[in-house]
C-alpha positions as a Python dict, from the first residue, in 0.01 Angstrom:
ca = {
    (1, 'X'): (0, 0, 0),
    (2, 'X'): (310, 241, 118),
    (3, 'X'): (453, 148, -214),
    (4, 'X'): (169, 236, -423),
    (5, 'X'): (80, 564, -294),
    (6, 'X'): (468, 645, -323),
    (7, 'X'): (506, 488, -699),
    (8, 'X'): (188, 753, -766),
    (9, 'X'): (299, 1059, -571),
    (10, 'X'): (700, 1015, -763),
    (11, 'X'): (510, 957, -1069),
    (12, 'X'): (304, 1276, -1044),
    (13, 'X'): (607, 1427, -954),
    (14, 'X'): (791, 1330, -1251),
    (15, 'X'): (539, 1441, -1505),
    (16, 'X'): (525, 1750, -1295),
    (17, 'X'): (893, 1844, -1320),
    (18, 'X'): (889, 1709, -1719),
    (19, 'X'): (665, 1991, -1840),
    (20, 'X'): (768, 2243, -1593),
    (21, 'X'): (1091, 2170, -1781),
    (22, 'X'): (928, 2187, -2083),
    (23, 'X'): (796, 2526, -2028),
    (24, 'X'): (1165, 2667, -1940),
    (25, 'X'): (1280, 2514, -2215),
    (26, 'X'): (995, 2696, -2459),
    (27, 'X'): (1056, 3016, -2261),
    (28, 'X'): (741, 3143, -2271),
    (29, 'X'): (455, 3168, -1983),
    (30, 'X'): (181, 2917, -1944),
    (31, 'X'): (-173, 2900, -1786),
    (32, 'X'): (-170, 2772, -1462),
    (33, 'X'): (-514, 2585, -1505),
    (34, 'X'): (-401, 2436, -1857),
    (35, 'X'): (-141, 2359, -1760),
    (36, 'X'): (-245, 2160, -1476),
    (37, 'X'): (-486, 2004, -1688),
    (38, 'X'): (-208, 1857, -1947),
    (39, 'X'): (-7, 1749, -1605),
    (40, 'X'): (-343, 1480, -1568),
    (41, 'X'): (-338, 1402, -1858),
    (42, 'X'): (76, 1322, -1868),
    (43, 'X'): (-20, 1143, -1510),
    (44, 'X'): (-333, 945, -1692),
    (45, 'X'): (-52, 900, -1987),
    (46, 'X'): (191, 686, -1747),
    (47, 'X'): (-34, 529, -1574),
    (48, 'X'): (-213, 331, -1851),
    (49, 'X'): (-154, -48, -1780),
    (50, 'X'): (57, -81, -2155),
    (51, 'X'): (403, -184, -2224),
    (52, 'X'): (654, 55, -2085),
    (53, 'X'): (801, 235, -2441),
    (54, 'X'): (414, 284, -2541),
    (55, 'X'): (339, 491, -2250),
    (56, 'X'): (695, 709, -2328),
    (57, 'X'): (573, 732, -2653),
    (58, 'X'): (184, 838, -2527),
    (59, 'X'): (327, 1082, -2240),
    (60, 'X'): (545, 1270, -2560),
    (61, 'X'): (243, 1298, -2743),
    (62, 'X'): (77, 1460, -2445),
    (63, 'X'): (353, 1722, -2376),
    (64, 'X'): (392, 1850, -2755),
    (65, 'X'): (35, 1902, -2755),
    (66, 'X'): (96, 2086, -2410),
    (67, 'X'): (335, 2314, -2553),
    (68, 'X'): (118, 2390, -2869),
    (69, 'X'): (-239, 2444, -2595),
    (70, 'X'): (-80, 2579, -2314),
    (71, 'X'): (243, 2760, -2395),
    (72, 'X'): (101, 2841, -2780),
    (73, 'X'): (467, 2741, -2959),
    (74, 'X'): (527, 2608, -3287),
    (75, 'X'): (462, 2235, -3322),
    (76, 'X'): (796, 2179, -3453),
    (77, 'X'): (973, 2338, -3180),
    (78, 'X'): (720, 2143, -2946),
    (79, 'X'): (844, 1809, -3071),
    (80, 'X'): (1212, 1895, -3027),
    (81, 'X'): (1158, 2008, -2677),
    (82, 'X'): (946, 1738, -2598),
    (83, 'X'): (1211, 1495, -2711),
    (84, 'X'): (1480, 1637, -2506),
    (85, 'X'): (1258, 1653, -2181),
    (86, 'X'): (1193, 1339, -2215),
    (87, 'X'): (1516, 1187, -2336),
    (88, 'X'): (1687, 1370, -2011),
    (89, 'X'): (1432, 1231, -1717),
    (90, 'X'): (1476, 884, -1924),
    (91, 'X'): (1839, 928, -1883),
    (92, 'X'): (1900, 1029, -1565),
    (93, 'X'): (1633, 741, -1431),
    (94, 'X'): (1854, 513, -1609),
    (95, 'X'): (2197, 642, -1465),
    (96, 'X'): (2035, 614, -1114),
    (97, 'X'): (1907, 275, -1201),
    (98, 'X'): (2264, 164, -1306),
    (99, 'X'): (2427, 252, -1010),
    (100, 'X'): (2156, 173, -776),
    (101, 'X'): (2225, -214, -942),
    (102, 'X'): (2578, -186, -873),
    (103, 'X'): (2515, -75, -511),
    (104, 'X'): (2294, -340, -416),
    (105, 'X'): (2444, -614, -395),
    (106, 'X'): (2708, -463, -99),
    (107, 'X'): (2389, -279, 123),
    (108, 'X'): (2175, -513, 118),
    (109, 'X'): (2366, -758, 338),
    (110, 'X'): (2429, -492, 573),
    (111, 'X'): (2061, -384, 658),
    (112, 'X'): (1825, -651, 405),
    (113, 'X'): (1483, -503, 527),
    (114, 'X'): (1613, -145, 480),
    (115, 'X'): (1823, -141, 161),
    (116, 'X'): (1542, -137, -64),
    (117, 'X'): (1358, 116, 45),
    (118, 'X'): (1678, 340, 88),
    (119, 'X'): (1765, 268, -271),
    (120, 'X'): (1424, 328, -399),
    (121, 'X'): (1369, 706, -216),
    (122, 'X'): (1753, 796, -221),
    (123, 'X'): (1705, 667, -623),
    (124, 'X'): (1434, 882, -682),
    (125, 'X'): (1585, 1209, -544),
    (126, 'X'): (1908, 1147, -742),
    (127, 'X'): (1714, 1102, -1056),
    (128, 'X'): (1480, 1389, -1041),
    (129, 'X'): (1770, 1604, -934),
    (130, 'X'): (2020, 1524, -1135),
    (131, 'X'): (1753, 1587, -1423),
    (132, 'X'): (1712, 1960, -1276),
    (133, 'X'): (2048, 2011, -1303),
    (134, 'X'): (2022, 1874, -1684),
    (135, 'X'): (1751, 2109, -1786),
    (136, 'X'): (1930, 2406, -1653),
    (137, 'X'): (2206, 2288, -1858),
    (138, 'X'): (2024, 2264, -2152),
    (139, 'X'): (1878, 2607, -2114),
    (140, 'X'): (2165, 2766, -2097),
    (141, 'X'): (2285, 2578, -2396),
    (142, 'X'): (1977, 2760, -2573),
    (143, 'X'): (2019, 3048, -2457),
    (144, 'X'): (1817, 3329, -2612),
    (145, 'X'): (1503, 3201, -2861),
    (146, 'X'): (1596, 3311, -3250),
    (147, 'X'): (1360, 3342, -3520),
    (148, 'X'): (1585, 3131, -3791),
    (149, 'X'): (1572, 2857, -3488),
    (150, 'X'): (1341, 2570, -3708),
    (151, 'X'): (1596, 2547, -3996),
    (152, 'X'): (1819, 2391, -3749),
    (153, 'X'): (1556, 2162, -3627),
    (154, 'X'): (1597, 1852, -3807),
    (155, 'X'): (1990, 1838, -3796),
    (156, 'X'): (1945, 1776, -3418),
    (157, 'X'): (1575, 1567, -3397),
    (158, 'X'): (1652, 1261, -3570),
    (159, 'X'): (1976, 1182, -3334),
    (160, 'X'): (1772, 1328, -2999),
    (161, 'X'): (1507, 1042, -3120),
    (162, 'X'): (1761, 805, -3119),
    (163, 'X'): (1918, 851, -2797),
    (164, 'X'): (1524, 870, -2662),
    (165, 'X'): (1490, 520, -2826),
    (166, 'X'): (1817, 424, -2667),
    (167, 'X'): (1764, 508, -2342),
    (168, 'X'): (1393, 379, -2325),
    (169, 'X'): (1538, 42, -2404),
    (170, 'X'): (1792, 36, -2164),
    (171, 'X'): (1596, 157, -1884),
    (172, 'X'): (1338, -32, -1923),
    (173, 'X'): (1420, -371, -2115),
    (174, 'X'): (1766, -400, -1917),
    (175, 'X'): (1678, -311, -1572),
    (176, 'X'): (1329, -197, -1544),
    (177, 'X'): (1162, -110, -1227),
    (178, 'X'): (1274, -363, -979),
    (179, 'X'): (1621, -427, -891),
    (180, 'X'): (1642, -840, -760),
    (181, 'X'): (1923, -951, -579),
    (182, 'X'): (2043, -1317, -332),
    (183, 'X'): (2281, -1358, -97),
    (184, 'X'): (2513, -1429, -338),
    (185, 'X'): (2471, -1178, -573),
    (186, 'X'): (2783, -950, -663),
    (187, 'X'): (2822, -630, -854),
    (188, 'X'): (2870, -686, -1189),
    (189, 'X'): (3082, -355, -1266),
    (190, 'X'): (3189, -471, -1607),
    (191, 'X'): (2838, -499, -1728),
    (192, 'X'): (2632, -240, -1532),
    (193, 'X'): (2934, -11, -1569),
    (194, 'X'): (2919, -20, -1966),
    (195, 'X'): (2576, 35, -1937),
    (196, 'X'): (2625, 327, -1719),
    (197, 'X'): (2926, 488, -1936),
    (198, 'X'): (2627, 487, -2239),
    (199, 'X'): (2384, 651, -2023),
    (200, 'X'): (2652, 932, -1927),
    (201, 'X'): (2731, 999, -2250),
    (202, 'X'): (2381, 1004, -2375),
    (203, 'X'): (2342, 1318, -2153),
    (204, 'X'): (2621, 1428, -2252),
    (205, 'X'): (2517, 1412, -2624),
    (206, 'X'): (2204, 1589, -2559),
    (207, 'X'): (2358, 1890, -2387),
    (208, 'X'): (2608, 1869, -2681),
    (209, 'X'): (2349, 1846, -2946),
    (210, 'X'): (2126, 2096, -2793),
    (211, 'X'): (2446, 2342, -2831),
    (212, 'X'): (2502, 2226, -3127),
    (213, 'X'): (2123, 2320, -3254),
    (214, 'X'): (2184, 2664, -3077),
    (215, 'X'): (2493, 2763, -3311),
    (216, 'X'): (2337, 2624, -3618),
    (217, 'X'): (2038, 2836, -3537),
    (218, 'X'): (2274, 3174, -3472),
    (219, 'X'): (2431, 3106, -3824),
    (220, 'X'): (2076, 3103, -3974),
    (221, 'X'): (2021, 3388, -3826),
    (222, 'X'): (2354, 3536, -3910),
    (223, 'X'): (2295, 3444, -4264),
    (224, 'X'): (1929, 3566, -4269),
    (225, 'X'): (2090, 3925, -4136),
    (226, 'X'): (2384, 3925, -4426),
    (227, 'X'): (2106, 3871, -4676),
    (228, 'X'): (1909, 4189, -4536),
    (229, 'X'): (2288, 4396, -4499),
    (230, 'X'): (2288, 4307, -4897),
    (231, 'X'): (1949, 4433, -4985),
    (232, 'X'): (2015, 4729, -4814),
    (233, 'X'): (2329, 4750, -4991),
    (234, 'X'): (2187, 4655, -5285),
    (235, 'X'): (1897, 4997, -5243),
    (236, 'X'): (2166, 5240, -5121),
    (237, 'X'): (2384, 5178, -5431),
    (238, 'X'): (2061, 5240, -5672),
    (239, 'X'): (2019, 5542, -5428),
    (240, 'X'): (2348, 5680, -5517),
    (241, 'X'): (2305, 5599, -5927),
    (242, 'X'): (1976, 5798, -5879),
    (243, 'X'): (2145, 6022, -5685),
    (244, 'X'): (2419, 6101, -5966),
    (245, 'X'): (2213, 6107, -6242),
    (246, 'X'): (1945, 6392, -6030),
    (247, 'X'): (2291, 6543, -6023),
    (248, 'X'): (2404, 6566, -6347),
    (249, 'X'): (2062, 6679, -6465),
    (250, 'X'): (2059, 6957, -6224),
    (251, 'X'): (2380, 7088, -6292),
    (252, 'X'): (2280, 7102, -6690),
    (253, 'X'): (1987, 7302, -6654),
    (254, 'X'): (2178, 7532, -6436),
    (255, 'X'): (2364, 7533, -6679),
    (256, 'X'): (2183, 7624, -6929),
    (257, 'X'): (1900, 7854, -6716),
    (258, 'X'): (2051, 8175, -6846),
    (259, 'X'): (1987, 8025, -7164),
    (260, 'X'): (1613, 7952, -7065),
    (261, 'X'): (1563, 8300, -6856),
    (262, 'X'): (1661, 8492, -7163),
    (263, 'X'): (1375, 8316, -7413),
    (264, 'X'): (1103, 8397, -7094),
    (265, 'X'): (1231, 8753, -7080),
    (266, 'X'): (1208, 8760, -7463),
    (267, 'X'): (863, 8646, -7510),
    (268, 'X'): (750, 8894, -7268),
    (269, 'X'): (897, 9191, -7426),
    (270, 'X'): (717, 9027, -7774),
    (271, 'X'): (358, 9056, -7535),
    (272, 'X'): (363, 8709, -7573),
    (273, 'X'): (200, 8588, -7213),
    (274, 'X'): (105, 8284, -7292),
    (275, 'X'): (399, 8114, -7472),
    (276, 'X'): (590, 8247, -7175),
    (277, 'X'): (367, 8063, -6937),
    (278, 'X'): (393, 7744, -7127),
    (279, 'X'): (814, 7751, -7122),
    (280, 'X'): (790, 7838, -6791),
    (281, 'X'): (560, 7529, -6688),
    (282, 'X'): (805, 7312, -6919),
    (283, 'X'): (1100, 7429, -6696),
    (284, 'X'): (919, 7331, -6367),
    (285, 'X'): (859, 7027, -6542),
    (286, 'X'): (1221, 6958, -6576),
    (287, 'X'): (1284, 7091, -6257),
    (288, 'X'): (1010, 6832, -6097),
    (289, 'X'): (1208, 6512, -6305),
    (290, 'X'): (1584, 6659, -6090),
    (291, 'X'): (1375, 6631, -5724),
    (292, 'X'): (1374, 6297, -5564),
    (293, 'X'): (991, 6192, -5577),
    (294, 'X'): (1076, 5977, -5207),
    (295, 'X'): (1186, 6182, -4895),
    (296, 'X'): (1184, 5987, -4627),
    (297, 'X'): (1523, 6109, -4484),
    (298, 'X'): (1670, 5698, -4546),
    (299, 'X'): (1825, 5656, -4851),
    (300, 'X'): (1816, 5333, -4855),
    (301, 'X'): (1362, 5336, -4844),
    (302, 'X'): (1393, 5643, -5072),
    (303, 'X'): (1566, 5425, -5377),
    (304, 'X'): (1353, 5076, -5249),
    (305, 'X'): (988, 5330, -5297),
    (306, 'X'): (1132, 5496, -5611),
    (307, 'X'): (1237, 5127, -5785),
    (308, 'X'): (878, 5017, -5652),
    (309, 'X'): (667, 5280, -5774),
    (310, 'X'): (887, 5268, -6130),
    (311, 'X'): (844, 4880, -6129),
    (312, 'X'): (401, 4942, -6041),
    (313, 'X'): (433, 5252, -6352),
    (314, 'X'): (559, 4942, -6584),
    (315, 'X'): (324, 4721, -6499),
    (316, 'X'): (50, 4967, -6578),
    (317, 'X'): (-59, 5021, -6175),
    (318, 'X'): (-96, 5341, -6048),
    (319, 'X'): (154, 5381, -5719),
    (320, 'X'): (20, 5643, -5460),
    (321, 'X'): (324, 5664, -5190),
    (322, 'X'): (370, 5864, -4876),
    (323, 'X'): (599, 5715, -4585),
    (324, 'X'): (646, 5937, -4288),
    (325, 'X'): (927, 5815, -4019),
    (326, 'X'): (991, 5986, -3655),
    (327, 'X'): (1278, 6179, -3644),
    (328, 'X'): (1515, 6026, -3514),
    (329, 'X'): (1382, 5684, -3583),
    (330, 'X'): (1557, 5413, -3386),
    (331, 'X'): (1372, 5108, -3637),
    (332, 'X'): (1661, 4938, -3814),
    (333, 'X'): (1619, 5036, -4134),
    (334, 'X'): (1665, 4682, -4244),
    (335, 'X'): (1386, 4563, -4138),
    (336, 'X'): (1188, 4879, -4261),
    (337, 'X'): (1322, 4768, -4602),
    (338, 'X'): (1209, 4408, -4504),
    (339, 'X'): (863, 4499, -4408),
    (340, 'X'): (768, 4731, -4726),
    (341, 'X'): (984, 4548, -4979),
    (342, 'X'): (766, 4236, -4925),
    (343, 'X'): (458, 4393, -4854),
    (344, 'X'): (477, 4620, -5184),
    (345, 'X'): (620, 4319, -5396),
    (346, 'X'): (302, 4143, -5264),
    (347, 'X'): (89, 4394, -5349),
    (348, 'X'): (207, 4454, -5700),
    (349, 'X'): (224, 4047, -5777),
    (350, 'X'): (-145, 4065, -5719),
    (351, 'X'): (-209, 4394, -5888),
    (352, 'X'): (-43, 4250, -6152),
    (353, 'X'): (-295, 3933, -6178),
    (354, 'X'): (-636, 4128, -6187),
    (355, 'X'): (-828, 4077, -6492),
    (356, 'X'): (-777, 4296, -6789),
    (357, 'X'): (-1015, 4682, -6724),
    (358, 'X'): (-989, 4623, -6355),
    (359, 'X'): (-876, 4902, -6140),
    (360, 'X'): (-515, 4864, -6057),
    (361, 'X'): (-393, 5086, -5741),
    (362, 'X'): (-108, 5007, -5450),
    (363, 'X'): (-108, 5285, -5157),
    (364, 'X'): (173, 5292, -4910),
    (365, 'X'): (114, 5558, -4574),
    (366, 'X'): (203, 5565, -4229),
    (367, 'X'): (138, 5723, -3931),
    (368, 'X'): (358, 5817, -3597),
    (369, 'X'): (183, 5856, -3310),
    (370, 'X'): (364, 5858, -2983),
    (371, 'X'): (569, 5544, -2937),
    (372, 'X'): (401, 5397, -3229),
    (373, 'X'): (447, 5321, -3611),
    (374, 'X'): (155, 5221, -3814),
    (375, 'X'): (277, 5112, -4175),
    (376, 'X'): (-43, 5037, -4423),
    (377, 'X'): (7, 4883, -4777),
    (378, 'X'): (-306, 4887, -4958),
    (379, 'X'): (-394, 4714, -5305),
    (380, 'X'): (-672, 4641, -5552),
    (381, 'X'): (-845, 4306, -5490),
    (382, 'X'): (-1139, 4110, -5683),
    (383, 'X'): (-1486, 4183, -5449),
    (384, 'X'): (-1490, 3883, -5148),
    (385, 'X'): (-1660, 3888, -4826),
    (386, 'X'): (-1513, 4113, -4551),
    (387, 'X'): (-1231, 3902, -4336),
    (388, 'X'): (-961, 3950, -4109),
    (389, 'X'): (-639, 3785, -4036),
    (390, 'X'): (-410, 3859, -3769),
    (391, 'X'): (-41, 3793, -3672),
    (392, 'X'): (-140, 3450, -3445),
    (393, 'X'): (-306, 3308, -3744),
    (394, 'X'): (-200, 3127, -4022),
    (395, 'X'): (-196, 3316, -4318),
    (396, 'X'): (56, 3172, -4601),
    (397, 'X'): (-150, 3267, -4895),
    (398, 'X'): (-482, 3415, -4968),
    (399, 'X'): (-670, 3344, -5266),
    (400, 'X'): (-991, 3422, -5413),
    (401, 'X'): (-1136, 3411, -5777),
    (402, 'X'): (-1437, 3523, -5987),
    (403, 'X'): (-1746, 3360, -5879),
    (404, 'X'): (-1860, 3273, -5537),
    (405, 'X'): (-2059, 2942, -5457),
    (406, 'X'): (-2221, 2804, -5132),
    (407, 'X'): (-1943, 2825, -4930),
    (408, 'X'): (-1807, 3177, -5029),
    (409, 'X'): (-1527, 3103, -5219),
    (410, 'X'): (-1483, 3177, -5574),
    (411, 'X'): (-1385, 3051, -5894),
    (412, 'X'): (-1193, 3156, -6177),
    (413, 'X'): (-850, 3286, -6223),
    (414, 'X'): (-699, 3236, -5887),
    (415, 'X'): (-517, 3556, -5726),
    (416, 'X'): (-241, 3452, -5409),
    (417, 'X'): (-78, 3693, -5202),
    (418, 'X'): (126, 3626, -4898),
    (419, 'X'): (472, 3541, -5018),
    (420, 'X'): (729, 3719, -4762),
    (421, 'X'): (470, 3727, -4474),
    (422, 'X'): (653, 3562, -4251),
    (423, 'X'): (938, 3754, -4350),
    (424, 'X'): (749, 4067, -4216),
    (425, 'X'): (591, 3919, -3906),
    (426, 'X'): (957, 3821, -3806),
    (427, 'X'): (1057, 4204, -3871),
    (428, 'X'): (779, 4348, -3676),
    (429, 'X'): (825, 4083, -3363),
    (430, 'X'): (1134, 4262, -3316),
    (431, 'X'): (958, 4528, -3172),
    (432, 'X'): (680, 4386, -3039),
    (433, 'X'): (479, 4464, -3302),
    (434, 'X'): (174, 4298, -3466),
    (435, 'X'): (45, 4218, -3832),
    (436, 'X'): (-331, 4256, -3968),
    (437, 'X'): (-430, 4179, -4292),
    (438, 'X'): (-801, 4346, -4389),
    (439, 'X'): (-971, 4169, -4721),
    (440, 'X'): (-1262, 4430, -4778),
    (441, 'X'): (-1452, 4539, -5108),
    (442, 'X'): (-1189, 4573, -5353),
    (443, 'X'): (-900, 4657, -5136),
    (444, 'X'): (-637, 4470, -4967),
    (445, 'X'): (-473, 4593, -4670),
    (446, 'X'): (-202, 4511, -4450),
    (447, 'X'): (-130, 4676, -4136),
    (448, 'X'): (227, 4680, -3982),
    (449, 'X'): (225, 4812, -3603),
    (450, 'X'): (542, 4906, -3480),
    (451, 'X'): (697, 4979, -3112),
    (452, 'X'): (931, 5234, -3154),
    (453, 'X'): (1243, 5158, -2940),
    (454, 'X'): (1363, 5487, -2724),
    (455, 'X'): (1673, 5420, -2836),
    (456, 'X'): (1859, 5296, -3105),
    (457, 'X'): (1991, 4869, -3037),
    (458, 'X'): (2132, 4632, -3252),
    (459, 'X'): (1846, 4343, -3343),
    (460, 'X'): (1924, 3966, -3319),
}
């Protein structure tokens, strides 16, 4: 009976620590009454009166669909942290269990009645706190939560699983939860030893794979940033061709303005008012081409709007632009050029795709207020029914066509828009900002709310 009601109370205690693990691992706060609810139903999980590696393999399910209810993280992410948490308590159960075999045989003589239970309790404690100590290792191997982080994902799962597999085995088809010994049992340090060396080195594979996953995920990252450094790049050196040639034209008509003042000043000696007029509206004209038609005080934005709006004049779409930025403005103008270079590439794609005679507009504004940036890219979109779609959702690609039927979608030529998206929900999470997308009559829109830093910092 003592037995029973301390295999349950460990056991709740187990599942307990696992996915307060888990959470530390995710880094993000949970519910206390969901999560509490998933802890019954990890208890209920290894409780079930199945074969040992089912009821691992149950319990996992359990605690990735834990992290994806209560802690709201990506399922992919889920299944790699629930692998490790597990893989780590299996572990460490399995270490204990090893030497708790080896040590057996010598205390039991000494006190037979006692031994057991002294191995069972002082097994317990080890196991649970030498996993502790495990998971704070492994956190710190993380460190700090990336957004490149699921590239790296499957470069460290498959060998996690293995060692999961690996340790399940041992633990439970070597030794499983009752340690039997005689009188004339001895330690068998050859065997038990081996198997205990494996163990240790599993954990120490984890840790090292879990480090490993961490630097493969800063080099995504890494690369992910040199890509933006070379759009930018890429804008600022367009900026400075524009730049050169505004230059060159300015410095010919002032060149040549004596030239032009002398024909005005002629025709109105002549009486001739209204030829005078015209030349003069020709020269503003020319003087209108030399101005930069994009001032928003970055040079880099100022060439990306002026190579959008020429790309939209190509494609027969009418480009309506006006950005306004706070002065100063501590946004990283990389992922400014992130966040409008997708969202007006988007929004010219689908421009681009609207039947022949159809109205074909893309409006960029913004608005500062306070601490806040509110980007909106509007285009022209085939009449659907009003809907919303905000950062938590999915939202990959939107599509609607010509006719609707029963269930209000529509046939036809097929228009998508939502390449980059993520791409500008990663941008905007670096300031704790949020994404909207507004489907209306005619018009898509996509909102772009920014928290503007006090100060200017270097983003991960």
């Amino acid at each position: 009976m003592i037995e029973g009601i301390y295999a349950c109370c460990t056991g709740i205690l187990e599942v307990a620590i696992q996915f307060l693990a888990f959470g530390k691992l995710v880094g993000k706060k949970a519910a206390p009454l969901k999560l509490l609810c998933f802890i019954g139903f990890g208890c209920i999980a290894v409780g079930l009166p199945i074969f040992a590696t089912l009821k691992v393999f149950f319990f996992l399910v359990v605690l990735i669909a834990g992290g994806v209810v209560v802690w709201e993280t990506d399922y992919k992410r889920a299944v790699l942290h629930g692998v490790v948490t597990v893989a780590i308590m299996q572990l460490c159960f399995g270490i204990v269990n090893s030497v708790s075999t080896m040590l057996a045989p010598y205390l039991y003589p000494l006190a037979p009645a006692l031994s057991g239970r002294v191995l069972m309790v002082g097994g317990t404690v080890a196991a649970l706190g030498l996993s502790c100590l495990c998971y704070a290792a492994v956190c710190k191997c993380l460190g700090q939560e990336t957004a490149d982080e699921k590239q790296s994902l499957l470069a460290v799962l498959a060998p996690l699983l293995m060692v999961l597999i690996a340790s399940g085995y041992i633990d439970h088809a070597i030794y499983g939860n009752v340690v039997t010994v005689d009188d004339n049992a001895r330690a068998d340090f050859l065997g038990d030893g081996s198997i205990l060396l494996v163990q240790a080195v599993g954990i120490i594979s984890v840790l090292c794979m879990m480090h490993a996953y961490r630097k493969l995920a800063a080099g995504a990252c890494l690369d992910a940033r040199l890509a933006m450094l070379a759009q930018k790049a890429h804008f600022q050196k367009r900026y400075v061709m524009q730049a050169e040639a505004h230059c060159d034209s300015t410095r010919a008509l002032r060149h040549d303005i004596k030239n032009h003042l002398s024909v005005v000043r002629g025709l109105l000696k002549k009486g001739d008012v209204g030829r005078a007029e015209s030349y003069l509206g020709k020269m503003d004209e020319a003087a209108a081409h030399m101005a930069f038609p994009f001032q928003t005080g970055s040079p880099a934005l100022d060439a990306l709007l002026e190579d959008k709006s020429a790309l939209a004049g190509r494609r027969g779409i009418v480009f309506e632009g006006a950005l306004k930025l706070p002065s100063p403005c501590f946004v990283d103008e990389m992922d400014l050029v992130t966040i409008l270079a997708n969202a007006l590439d988007n929004a010219i794609d689908a421009c681009g795709k609207l039947p022949a005679g159809a109205e074909r507009v893309v409006r960029l504004s913004s608005r500062v207020q306070g601490e806040l940036l509110w980007l909106e890219v509007e285009n022209s979109w085939p009449e659907v029914e009003n809907s919303i779609c905000q950062e938590g959702n999915e939202w990959s690609e939107w599509q609607a066509c010509g006719e609707s039927d029963e269930r209000g979608k529509r046939h036809g030529r097929c228009i998508r828009q939502g390449t980059g998206l993520s791409n500008i929900k990663a941008a905007a999470g670096r300031y704790g900002g949020r994404v909207e997308i507004r489907v209306t009559d005619r018009v898509f829109c996509l909102n772009v709310l920014l928290f503007i830093p006090r100060q200017r910092s270097s983003t991960s």
